[in-house]
PAMARRO-498217 format. One record per atom (N, C-alpha, C): residue number from 0; chain; atom name; x negated, y negated, z. Coordinates in steps of 0.1 Angstrom, whole numbers, plus 2048, in hexadecimal, padded with zeros to 3 digits. Each point is the difference from the previous one (the first is absolute). Example, Ala and Ser with C-alpha at 12.3 -4.5 7.8 and 13.67 -1.06 7.14 Angstrom:
// residues 2
seq_mol_atom_x_y_z
0_A_N_77C_839_84E .
0_A_CA_809_7F4_800 .
0_A_C_7F7_7F4_800 .
1_A_N_804_7F5_7F9 .
1_A_CA_7F7_7F5_800 .
1_A_C_808_7F5_808 .
END
This chain:
// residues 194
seq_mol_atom_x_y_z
0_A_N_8E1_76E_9B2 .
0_A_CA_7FD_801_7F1 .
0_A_C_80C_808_7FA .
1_A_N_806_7F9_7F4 .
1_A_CA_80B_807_7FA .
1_A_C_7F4_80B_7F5 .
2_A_N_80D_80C_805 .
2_A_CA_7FD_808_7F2 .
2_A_C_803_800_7F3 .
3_A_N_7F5_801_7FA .
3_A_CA_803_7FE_7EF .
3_A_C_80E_809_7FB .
4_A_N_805_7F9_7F9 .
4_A_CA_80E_804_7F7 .
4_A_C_802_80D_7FE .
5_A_N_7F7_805_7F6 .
5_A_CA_7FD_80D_7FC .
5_A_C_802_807_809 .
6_A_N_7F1_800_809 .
6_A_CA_7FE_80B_80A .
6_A_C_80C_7FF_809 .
7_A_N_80B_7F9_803 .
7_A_CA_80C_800_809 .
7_A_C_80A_80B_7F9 .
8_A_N_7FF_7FC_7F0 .
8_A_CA_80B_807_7F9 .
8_A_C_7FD_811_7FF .
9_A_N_7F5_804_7FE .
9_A_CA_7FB_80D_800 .
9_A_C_804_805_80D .
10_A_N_7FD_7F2_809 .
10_A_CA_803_80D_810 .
10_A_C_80D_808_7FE .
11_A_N_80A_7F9_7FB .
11_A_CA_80D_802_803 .
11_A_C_804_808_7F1 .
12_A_N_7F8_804_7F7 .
12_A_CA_805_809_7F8 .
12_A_C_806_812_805 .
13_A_N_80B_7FE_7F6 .
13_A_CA_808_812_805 .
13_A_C_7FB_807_7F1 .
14_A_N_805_806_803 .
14_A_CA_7FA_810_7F9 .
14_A_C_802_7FE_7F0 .
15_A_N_806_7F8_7FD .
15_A_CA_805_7FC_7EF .
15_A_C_7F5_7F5_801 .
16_A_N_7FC_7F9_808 .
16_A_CA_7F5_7F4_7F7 .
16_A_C_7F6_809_802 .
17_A_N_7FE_804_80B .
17_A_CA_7F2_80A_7FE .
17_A_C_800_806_7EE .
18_A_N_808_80D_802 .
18_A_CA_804_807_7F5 .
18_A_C_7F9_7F4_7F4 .
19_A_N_808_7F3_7FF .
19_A_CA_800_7F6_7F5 .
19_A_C_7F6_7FD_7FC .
20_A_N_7F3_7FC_80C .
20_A_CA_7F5_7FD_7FF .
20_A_C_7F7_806_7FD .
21_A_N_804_80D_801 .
21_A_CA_7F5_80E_7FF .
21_A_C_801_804_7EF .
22_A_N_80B_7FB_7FC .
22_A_CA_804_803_7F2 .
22_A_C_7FB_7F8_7FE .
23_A_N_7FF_7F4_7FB .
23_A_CA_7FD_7F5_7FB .
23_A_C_7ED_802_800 .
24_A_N_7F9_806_80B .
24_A_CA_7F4_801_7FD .
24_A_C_7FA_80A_7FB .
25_A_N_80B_80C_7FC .
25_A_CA_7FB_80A_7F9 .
25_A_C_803_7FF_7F3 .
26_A_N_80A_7FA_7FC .
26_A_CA_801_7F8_7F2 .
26_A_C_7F5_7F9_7FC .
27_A_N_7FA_7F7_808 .
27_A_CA_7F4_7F7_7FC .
27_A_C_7F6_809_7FF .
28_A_N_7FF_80A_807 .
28_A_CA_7F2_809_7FD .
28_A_C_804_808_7F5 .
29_A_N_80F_806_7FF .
29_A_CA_801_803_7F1 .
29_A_C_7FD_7F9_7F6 .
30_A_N_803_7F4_7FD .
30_A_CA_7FA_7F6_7F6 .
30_A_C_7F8_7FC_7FD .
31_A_N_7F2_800_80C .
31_A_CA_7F4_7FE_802 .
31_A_C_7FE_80B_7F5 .
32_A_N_7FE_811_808 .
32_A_CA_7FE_80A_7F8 .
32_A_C_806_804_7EC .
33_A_N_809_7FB_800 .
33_A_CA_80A_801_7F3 .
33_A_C_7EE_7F0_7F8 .
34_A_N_802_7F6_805 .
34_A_CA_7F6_7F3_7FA .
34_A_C_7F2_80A_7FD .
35_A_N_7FB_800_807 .
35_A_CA_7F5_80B_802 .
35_A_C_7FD_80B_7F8 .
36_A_N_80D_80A_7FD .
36_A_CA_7F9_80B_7F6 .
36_A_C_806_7FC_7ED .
37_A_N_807_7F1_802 .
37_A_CA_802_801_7F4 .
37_A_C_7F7_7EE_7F9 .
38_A_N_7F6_7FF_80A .
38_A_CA_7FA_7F2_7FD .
38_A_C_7F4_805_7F4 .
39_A_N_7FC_7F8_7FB .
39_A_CA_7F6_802_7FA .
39_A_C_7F2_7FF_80A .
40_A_N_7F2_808_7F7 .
40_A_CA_7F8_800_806 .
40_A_C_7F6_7FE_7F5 .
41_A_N_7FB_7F2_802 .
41_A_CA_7F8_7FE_7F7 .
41_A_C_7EE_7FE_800 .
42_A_N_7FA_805_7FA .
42_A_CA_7F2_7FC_807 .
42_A_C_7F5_802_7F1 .
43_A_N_7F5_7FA_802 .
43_A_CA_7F4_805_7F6 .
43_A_C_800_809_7FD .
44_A_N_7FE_806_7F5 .
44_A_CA_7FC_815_803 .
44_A_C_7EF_800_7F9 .
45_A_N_7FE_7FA_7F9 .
45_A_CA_7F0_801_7FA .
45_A_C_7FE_7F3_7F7 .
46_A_N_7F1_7FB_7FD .
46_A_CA_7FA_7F6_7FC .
46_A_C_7F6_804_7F2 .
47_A_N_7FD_7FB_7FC .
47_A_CA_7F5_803_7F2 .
47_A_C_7FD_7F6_7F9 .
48_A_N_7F4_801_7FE .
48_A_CA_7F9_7F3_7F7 .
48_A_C_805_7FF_7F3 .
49_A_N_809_7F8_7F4 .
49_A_CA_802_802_7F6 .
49_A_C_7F7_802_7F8 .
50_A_N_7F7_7F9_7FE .
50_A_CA_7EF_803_7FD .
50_A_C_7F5_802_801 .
51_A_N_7FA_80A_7FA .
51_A_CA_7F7_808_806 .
51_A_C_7F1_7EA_805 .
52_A_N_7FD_806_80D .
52_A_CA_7FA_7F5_803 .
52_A_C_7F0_7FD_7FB .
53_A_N_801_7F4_7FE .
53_A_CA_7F2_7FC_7FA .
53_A_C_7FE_801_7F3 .
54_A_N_80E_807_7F9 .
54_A_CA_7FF_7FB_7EF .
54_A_C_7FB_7F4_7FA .
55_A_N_803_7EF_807 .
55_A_CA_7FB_7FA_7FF .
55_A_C_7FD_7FA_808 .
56_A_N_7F9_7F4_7FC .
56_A_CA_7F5_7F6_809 .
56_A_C_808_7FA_805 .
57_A_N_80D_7FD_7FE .
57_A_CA_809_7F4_809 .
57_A_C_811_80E_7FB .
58_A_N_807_7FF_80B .
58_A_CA_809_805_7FE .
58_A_C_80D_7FC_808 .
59_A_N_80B_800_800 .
59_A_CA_807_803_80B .
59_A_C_801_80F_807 .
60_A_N_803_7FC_80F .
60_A_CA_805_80A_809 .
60_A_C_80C_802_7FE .
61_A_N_802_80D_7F8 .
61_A_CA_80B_807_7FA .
61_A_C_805_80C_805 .
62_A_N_80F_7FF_809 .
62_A_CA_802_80D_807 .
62_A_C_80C_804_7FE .
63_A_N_801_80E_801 .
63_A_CA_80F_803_800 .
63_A_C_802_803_807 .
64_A_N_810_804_80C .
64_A_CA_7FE_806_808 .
64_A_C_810_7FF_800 .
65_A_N_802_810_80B .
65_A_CA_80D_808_7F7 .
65_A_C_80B_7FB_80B .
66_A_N_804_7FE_7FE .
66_A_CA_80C_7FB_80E .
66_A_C_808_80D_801 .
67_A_N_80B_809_80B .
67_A_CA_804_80B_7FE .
67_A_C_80A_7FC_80C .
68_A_N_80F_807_7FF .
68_A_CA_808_7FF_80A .
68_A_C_80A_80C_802 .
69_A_N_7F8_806_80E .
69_A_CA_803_80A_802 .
69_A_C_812_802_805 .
70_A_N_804_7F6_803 .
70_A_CA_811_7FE_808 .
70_A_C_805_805_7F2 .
71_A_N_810_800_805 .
71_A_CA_80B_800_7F6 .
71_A_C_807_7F4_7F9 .
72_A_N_7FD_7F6_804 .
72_A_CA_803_7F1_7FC .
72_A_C_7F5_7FA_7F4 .
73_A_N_804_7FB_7FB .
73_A_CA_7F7_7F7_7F7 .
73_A_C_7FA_7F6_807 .
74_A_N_7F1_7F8_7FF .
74_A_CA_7FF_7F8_806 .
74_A_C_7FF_7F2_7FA .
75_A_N_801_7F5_800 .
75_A_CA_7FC_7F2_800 .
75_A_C_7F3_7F8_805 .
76_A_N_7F5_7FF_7FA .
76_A_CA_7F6_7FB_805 .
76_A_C_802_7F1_800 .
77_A_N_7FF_7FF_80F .
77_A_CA_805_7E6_7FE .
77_A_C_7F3_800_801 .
78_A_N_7F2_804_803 .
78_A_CA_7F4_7FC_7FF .
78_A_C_7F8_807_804 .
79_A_N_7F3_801_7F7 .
79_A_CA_7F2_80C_800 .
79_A_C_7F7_7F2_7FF .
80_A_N_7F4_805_809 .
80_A_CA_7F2_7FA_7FE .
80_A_C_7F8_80C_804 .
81_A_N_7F6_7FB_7F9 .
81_A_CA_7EF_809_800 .
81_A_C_7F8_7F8_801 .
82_A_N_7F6_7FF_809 .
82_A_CA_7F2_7FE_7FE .
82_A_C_7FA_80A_7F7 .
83_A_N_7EF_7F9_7FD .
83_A_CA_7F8_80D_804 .
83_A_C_7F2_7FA_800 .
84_A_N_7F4_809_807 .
84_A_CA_7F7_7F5_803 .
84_A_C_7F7_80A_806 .
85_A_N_7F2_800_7FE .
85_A_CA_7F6_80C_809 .
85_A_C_7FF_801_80E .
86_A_N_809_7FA_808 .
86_A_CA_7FE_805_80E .
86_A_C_80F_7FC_807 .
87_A_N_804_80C_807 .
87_A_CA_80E_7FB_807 .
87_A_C_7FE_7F6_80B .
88_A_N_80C_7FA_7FF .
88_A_CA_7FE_7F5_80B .
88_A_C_807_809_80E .
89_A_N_7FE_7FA_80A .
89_A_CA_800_80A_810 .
89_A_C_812_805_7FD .
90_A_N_806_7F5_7FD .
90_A_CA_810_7FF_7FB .
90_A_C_803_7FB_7F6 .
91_A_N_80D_803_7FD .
91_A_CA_804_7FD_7F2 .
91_A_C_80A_7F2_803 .
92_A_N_7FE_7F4_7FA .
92_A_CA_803_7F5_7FE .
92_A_C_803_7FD_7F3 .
93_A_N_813_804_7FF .
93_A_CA_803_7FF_7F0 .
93_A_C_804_7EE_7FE .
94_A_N_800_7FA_807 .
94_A_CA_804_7F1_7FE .
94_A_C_7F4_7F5_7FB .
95_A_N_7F1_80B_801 .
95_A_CA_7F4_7F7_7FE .
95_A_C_7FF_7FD_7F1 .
96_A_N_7F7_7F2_800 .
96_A_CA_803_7FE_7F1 .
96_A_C_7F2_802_7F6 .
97_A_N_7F8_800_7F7 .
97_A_CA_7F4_7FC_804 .
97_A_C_7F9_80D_7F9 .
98_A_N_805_80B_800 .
98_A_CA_7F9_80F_7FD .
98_A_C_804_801_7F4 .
99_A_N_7FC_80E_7FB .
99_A_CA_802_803_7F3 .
99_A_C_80E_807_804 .
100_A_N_80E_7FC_7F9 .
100_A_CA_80C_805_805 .
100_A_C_809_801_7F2 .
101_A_N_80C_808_805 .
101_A_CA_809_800_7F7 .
101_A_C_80A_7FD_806 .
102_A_N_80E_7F9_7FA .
102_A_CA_806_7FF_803 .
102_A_C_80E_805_7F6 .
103_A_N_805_804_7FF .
103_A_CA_80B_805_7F2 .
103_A_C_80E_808_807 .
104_A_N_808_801_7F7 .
104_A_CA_80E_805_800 .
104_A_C_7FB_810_7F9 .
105_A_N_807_806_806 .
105_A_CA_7FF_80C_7FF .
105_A_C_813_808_7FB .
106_A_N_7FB_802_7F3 .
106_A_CA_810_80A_7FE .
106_A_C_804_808_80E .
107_A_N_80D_803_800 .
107_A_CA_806_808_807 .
107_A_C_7FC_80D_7FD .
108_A_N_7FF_809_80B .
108_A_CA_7FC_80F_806 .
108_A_C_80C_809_800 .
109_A_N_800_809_7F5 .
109_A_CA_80E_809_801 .
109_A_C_7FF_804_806 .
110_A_N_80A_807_808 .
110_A_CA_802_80A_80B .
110_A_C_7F9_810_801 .
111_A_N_7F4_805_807 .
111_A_CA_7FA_80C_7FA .
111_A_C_7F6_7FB_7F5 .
112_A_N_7FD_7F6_7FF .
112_A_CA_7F8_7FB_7F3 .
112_A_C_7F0_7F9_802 .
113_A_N_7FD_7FD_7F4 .
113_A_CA_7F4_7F8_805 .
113_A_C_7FE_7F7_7F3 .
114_A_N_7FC_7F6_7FD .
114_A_CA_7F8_7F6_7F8 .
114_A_C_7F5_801_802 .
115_A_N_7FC_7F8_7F5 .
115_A_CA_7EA_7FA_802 .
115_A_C_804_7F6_7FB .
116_A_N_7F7_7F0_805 .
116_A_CA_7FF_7F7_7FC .
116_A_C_7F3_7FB_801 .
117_A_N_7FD_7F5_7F7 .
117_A_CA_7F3_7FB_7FF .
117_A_C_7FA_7F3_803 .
118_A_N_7F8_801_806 .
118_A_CA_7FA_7F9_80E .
118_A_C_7F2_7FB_7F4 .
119_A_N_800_7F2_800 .
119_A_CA_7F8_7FA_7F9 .
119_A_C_7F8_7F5_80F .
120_A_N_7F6_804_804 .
120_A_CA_7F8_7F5_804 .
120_A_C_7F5_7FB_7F7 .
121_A_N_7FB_7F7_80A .
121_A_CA_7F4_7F8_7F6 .
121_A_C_7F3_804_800 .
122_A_N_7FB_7FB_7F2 .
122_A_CA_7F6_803_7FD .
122_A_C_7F1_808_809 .
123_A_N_7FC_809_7FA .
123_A_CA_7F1_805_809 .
123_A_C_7F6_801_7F9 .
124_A_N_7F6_7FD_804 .
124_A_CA_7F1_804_7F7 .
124_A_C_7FF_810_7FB .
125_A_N_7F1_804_7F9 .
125_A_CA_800_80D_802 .
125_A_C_7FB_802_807 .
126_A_N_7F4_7F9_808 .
126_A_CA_7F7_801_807 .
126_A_C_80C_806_80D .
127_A_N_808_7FB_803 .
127_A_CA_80A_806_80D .
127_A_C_807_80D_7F8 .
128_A_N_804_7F9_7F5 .
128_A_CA_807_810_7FB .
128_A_C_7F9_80F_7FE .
129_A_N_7F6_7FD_802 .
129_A_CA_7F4_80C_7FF .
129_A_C_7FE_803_80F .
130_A_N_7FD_7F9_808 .
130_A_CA_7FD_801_80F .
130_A_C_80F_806_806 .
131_A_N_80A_7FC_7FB .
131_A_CA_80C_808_807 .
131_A_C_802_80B_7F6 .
132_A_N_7FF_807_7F6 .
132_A_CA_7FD_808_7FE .
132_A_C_7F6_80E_800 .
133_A_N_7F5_7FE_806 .
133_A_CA_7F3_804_803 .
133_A_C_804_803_812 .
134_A_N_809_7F7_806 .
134_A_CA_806_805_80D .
134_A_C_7F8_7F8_808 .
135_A_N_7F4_7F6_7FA .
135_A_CA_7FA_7F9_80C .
135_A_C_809_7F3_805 .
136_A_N_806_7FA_7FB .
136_A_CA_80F_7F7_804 .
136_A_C_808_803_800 .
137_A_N_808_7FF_80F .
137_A_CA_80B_806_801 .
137_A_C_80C_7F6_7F8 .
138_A_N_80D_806_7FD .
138_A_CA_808_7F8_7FA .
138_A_C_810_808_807 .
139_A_N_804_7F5_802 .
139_A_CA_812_800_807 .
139_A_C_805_7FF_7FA .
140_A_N_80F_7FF_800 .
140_A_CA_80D_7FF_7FD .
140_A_C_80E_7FF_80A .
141_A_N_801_7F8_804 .
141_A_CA_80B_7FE_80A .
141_A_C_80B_7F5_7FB .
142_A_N_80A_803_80C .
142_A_CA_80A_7F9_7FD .
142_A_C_80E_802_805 .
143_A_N_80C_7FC_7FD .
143_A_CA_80C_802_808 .
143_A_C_807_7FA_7F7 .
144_A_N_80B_80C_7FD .
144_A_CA_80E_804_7FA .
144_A_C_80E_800_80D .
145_A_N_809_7F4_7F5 .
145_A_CA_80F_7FE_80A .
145_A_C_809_801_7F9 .
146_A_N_807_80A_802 .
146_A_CA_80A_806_7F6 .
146_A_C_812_804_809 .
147_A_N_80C_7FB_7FD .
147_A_CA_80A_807_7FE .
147_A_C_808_805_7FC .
148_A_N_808_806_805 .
148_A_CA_80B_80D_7F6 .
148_A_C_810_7FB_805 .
149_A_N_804_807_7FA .
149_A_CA_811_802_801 .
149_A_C_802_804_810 .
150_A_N_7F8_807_804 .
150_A_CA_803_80A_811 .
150_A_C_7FA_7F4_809 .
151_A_N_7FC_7F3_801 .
151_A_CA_7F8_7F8_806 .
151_A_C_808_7F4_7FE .
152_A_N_809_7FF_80F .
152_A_CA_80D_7F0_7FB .
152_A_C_7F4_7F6_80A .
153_A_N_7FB_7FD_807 .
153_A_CA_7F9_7FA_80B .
153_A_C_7F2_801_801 .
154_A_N_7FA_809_7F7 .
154_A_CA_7EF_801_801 .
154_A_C_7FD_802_7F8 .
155_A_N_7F1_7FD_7FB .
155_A_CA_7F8_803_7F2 .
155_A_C_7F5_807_806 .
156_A_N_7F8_808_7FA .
156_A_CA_7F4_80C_805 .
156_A_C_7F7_7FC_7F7 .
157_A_N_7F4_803_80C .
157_A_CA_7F4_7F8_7F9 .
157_A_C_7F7_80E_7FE .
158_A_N_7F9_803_7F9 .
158_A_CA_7F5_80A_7FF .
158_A_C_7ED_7F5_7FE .
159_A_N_7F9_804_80E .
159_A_CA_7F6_7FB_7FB .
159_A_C_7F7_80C_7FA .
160_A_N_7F5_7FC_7F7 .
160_A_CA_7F8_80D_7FC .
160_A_C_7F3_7F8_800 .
161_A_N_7F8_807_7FC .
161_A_CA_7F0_805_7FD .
161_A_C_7F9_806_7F9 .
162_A_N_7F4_7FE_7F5 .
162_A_CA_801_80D_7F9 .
162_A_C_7F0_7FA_803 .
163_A_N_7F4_80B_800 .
163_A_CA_7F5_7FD_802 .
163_A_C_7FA_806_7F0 .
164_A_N_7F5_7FE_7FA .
164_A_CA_7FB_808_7F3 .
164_A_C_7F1_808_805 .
165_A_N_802_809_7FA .
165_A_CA_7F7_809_807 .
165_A_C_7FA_805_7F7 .
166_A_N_7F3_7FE_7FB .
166_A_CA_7FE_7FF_7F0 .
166_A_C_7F5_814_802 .
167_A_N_803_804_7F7 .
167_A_CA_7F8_80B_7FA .
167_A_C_7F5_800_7FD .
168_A_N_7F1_7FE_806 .
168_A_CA_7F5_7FD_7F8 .
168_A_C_7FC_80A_7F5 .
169_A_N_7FF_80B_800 .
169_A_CA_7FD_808_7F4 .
169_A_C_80D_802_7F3 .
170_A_N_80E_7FC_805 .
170_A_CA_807_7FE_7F5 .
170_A_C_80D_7F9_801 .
171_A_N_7F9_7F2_7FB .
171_A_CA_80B_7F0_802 .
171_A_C_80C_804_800 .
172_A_N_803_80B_7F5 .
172_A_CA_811_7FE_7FA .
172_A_C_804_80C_80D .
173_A_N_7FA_805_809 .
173_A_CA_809_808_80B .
173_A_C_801_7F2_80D .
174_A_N_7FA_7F7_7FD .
174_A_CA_801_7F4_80B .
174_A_C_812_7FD_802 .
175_A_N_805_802_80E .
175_A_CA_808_7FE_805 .
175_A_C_809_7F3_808 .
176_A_N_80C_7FD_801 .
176_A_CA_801_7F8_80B .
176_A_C_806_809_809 .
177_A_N_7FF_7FE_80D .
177_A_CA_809_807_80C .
177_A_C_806_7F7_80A .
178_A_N_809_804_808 .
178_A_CA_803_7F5_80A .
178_A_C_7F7_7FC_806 .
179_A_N_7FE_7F7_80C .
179_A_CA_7FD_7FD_806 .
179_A_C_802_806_80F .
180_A_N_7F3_803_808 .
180_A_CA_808_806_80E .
180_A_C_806_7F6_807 .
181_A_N_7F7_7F2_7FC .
181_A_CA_805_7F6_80D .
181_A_C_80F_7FE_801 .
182_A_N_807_805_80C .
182_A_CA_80E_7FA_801 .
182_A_C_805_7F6_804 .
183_A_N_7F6_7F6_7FF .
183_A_CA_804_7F1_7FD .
183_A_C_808_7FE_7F5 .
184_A_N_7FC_807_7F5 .
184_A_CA_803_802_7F1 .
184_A_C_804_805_7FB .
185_A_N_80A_80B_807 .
185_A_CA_805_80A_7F9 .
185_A_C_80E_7FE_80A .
186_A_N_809_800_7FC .
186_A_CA_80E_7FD_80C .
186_A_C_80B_7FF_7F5 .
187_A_N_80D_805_80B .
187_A_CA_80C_7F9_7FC .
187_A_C_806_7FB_808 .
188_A_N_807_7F4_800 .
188_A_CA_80A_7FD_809 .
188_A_C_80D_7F9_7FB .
189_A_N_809_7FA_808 .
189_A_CA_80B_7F9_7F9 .
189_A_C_800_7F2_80A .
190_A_N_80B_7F4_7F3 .
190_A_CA_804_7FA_80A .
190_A_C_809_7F7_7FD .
191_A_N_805_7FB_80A .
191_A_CA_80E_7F9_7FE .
191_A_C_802_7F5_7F4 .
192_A_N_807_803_7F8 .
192_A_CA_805_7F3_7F7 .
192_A_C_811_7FC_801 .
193_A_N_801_7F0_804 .
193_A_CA_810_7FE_7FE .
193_A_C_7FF_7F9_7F4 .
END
């Protein structure tokens, strides 16, 4: 069996290709590191009903919710969706069609900054808007944000989030959203774009 190319050439390296190669991969880890503390970091920071719920008998699902980017880069959002719906599903499946969803462009995230944008779904009774209010139906908010920057030549970063509403029974207007624990739903990762 012949030996592969490479591994023949390495055998026979002297002290300058070593040297060469050892350089070459601590450059890469420097650049990794240099991408890394100057990328953007973008994610949900908080959620809120635009209107107080159950004003009326037919309304839209009306949310705002603050986008915030903690990096030094500005960010570029190429695509945000949200659900939202009274019970999480085991996983998050952003490609399903069929739910109450949003789909929208989202302005750009200054660097150190944050936006709110407004998240219109469809229509609810009061009869539900009272029961998620009152805290006896639960209600979600999910979804996943894909955003790049200037520090990002080969990848875009996805932030998925969660917010669950955790209603106040003795006083509506302290009714809260908070994350979610499931980390099915709560994540960042990245991934290759050519």
């Amino acid at each position: 069996m012949t030996e592969n190319w490479f591994i023949a050439r390495v055998r026979n390296f002297g002290p300058i290709e070593w040297f060469t190669l050892v350089l070459c991969v601590v450059g890469y880890v420097q650049y990794l590191a240099f991408v890394q503390s100057e990328s953007a970091f973008v994610f949900p920071a908080g959620l809120e009903f635009t209107d107080p719920l159950g004003a009326e008998k037919t309304q839209p699902i009306l949310l705002d919710i603050d986008i915030a980017n903690s990096g030094k880069s500005a960010a570029t959002i190429t695509e945000f969706v949200a659900f939202v719906a009274h019970e999480l599903p085991e996983r998050p499946n952003y490609e399903q069609t069929g739910l109450n969803q949003v789909r929208t462009g989202i302005a750009p995230v200054p660097a150190a900054g944050k936006i709110r944008q407004s998240l219109r779904f469809s229509d609810w009774g009061q009869e539900t808007m009272l029961a998620v209010k009152s805290g006896t139906m639960g209600f979600y908010v999910w979804g996943e944000l894909t955003y790049k920057d200037e520090a990002r030549h080969f990848t875009e970063a996805i932030s998925d989030f969660c917010f669950a509403y955790f209603a106040n029974k003795q006083n509506a207007d302290q009714s809260v959203f908070r994350t979610c624990p499931n980390v099915n739903f709560t994540r960042t990762r990245t991934r290759l774009v050519w």
